[in-house]
C-alpha positions as CSV (number, residue, x, y, z in Angstrom):
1,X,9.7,-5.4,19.1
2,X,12.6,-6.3,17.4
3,X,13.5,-6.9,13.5
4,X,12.4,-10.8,12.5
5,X,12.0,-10.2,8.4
6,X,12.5,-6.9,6.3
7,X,10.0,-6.1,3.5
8,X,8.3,-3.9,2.1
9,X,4.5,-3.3,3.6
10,X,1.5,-1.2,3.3
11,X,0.1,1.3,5.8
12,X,-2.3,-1.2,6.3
13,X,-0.2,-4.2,7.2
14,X,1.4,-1.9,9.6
15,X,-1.5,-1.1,11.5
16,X,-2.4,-4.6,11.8
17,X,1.5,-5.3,13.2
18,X,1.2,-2.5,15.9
19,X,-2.0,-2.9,17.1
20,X,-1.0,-6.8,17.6
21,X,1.5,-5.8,19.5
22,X,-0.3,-2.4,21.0
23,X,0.7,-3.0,25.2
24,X,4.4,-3.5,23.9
25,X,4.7,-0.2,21.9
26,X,7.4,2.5,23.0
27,X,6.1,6.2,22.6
28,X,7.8,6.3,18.9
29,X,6.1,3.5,18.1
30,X,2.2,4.2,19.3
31,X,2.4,8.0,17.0
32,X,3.7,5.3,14.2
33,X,0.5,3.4,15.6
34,X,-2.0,6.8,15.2
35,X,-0.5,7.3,12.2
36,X,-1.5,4.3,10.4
37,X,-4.8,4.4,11.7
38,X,-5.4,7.7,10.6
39,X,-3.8,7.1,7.2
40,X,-4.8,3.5,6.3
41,X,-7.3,3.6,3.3
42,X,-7.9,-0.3,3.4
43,X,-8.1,-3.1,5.8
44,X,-4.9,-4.9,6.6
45,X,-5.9,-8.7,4.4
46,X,-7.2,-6.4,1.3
47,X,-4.3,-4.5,1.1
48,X,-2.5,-7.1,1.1
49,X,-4.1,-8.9,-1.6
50,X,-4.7,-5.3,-3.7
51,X,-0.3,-5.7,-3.5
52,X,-0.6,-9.2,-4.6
53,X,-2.5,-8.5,-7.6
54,X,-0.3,-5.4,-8.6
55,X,2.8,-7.2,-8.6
56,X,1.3,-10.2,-10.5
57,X,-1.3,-9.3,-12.7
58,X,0.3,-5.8,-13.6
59,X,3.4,-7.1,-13.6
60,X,5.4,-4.1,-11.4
61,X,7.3,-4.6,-8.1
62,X,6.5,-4.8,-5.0
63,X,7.7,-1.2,-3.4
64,X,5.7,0.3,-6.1
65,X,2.6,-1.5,-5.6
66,X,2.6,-1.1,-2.3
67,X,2.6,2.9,-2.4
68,X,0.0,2.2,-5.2
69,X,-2.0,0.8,-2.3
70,X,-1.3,3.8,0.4
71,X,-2.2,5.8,-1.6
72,X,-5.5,4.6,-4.0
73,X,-4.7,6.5,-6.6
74,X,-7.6,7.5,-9.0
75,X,-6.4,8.5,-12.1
76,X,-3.7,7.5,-14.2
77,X,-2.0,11.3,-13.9
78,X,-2.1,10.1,-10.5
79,X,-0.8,7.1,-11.0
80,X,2.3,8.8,-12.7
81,X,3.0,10.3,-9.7
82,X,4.7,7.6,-8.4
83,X,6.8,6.3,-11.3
84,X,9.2,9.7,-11.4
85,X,11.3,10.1,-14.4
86,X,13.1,6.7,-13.8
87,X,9.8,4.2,-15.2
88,X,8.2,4.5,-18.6
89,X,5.0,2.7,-18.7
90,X,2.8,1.2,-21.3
91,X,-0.6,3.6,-20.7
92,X,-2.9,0.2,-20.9
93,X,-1.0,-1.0,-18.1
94,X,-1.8,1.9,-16.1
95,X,-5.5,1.5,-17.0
96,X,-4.7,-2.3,-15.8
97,X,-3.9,-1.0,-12.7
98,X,-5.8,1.7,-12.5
99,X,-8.8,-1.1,-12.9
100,X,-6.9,-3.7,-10.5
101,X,-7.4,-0.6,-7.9
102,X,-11.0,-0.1,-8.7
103,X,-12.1,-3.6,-7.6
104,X,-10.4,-3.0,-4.1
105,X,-12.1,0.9,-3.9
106,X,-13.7,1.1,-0.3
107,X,-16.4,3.8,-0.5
108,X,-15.2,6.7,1.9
């Protein structure tokens, strides 16, 4: 595999990359592989669109919707987590996104 376009992705998105591409994978690659499977919370096209909707409807960018989605927090305290002393924001955004999240929530 080789480099074509660097963004950021979700855990997701990744899976759906490897797994593509699964008879290719050097050793490195396949634990990156079990790792995403393991971890991935959503389907590849629903994270996706659950980072879409972050970026556009609560209006934050991209990295930090996308460990927004890895994660599925469910709380705004844990929503915090991920904004670290550098971000201040608005608490009815939080609940924006907290609610953005909720629609995407895949009983576990």
């Amino acid at each position: 595999m080789s480099v074509t376009e660097k963004k950021e992705i979700t855990v997701a998105e990744a899976r759906k990359l490897l797994i593509d591409k699964a008879e290719e994978l050097d050793p490195l690659q396949r634990r990156v592989l079990e790792y995403t499977i393991r971890f991935s919370k959503l389907d590849s096209e629903t994270a996706k669109q659950l980072t879409e909707e972050l970026v556009k409807d609560a209006d934050i960018d991209r990295s930090l919707a996308v460990q927004i989605v890895n994660a599925m927090p469910g709380s705004i305290p844990e929503i915090r987590t991920f904004l670290g002393r550098q971000r201040i924001i608005a608490e009815d955004t939080m609940a924006k996104i907290l609610g953005i999240i909720e629609k995407y929530r895949v009983e576990e």
